[in-house]
C-alpha distance (Angstrom), angle and dihedral (degrees) to the residues before:
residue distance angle dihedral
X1 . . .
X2 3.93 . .
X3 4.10 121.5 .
X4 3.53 130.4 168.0
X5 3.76 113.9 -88.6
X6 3.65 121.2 -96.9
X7 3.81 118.3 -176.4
X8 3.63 96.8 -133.3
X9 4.39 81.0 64.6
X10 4.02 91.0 75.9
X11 3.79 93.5 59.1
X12 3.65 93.0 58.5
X13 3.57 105.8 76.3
X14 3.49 139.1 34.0
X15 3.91 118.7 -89.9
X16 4.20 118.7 -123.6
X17 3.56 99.6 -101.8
X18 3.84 92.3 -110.3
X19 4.02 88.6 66.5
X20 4.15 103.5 68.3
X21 3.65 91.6 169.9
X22 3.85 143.2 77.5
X23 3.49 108.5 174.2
X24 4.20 118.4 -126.7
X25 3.64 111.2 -91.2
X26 3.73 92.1 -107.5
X27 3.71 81.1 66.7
X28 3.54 96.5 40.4
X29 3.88 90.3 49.3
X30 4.20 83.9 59.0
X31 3.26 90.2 53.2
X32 4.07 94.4 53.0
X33 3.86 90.0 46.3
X34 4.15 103.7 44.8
X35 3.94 102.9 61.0
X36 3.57 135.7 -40.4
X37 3.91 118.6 -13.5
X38 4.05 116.4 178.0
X39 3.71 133.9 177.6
X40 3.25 118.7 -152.2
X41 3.95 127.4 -149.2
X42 3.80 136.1 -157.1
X43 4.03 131.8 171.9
X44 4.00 86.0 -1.2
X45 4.26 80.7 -60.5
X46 3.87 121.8 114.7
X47 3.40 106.0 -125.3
X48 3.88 110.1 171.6
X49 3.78 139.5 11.1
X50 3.68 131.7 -163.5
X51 3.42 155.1 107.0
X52 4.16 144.1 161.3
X53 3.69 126.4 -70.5
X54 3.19 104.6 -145.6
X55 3.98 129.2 -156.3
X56 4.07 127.6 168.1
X57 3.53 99.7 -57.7
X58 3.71 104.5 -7.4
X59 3.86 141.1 83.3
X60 3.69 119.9 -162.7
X61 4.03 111.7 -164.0
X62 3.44 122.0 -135.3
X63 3.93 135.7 172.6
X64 4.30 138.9 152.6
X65 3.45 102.5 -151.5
X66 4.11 118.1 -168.3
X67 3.63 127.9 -115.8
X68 3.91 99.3 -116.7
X69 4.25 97.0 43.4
X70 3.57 92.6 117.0
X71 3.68 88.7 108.9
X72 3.23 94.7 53.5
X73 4.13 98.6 38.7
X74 3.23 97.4 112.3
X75 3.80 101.7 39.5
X76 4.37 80.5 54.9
X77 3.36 90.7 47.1
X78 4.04 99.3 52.7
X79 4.14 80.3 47.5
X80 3.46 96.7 58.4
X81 3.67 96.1 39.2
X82 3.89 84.5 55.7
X83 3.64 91.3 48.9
X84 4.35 100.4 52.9
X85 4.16 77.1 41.8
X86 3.63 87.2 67.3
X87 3.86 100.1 40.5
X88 3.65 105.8 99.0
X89 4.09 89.2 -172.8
X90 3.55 114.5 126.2
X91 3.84 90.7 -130.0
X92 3.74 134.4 29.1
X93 4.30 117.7 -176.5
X94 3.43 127.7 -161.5
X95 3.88 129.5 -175.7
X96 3.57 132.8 -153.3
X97 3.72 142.2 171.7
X98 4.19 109.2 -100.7
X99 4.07 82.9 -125.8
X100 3.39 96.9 61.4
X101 3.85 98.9 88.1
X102 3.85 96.4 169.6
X103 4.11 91.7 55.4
X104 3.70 93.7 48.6
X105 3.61 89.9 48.5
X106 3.93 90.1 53.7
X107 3.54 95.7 42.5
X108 3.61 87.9 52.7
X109 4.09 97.0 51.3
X110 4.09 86.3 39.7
X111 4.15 79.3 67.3
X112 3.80 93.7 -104.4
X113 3.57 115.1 147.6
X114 3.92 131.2 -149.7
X115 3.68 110.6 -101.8
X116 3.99 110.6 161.2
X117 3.58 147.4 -43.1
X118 3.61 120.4 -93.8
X119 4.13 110.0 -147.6
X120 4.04 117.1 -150.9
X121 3.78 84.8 -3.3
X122 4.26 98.6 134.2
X123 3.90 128.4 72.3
X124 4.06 90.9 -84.7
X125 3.67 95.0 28.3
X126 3.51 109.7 -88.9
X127 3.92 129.8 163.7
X128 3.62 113.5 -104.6
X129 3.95 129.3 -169.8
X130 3.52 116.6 -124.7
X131 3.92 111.3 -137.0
X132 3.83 119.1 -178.6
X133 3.61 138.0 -172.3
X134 3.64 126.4 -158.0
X135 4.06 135.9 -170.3
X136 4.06 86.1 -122.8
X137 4.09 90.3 51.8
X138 3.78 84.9 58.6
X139 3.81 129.1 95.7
């Protein structure tokens, strides 16, 4: 099942280990009121939130995924499939950190493409990786 995103939904499950950070609810409040923000809910568990800020010509990506969604992966995955289908932005980013194998991977198959590194770009300043995806890089 698919709700709208509330902020208080990423503090009610437990983060994959690869995703440290919850933002502060100022933050997460941004994040409901600058696109699309979705929660997503499994088993009567949330199990993901996410959506795309979206500016002018720009969509930035943007999920918290929990640590026991595997049952749900694929269900997630069709979602936010459905969800960069609908974005008629020219350009949609995405960061990551390099260590995160798994989110690389699905950024990747999602039709994301490597763009840069981003140095002292999270909370504590870790690297990210950059991943873009562009109208043109579509088929």
């Amino acid at each position: 099942m698919i709700v709208p995103f509330e902020p208080e939904h990423a503090f009610t499950f437990k983060l994959q280990p690869s995703q440290r950070h919850v933002g502060g609810v100022e933050y997460l409040e941004a994040l409901k009121h600058h696109g699309i923000a979705l929660t997503m809910i499994h088993a009567d568990k949330i199990v993901a939130c996410g959506g795309i800020v979206i500016t002018p010509d720009t969509g930035i990506l943007w999920g918290y995924v929990s640590d026991d969604c595997k049952r749900s992966f694929v269900a997630l995955d069709r979602v936010v499939r459905k969800l960069l289908e609908n974005c008629k932005l020219p350009r949609v980013e995405a960061t990551v950190e390099p260590e995160f194998i798994n989110g690389c991977r699905w950024l990747s198959l999602l039709g994301f493409k490597l763009e840069k590194p981003l140095l002292h770009y999270g909370p504590n300043g870790e690297t990210h990786l950059q991943y873009v995806r562009q109208t043109w890089l579509r088929g």
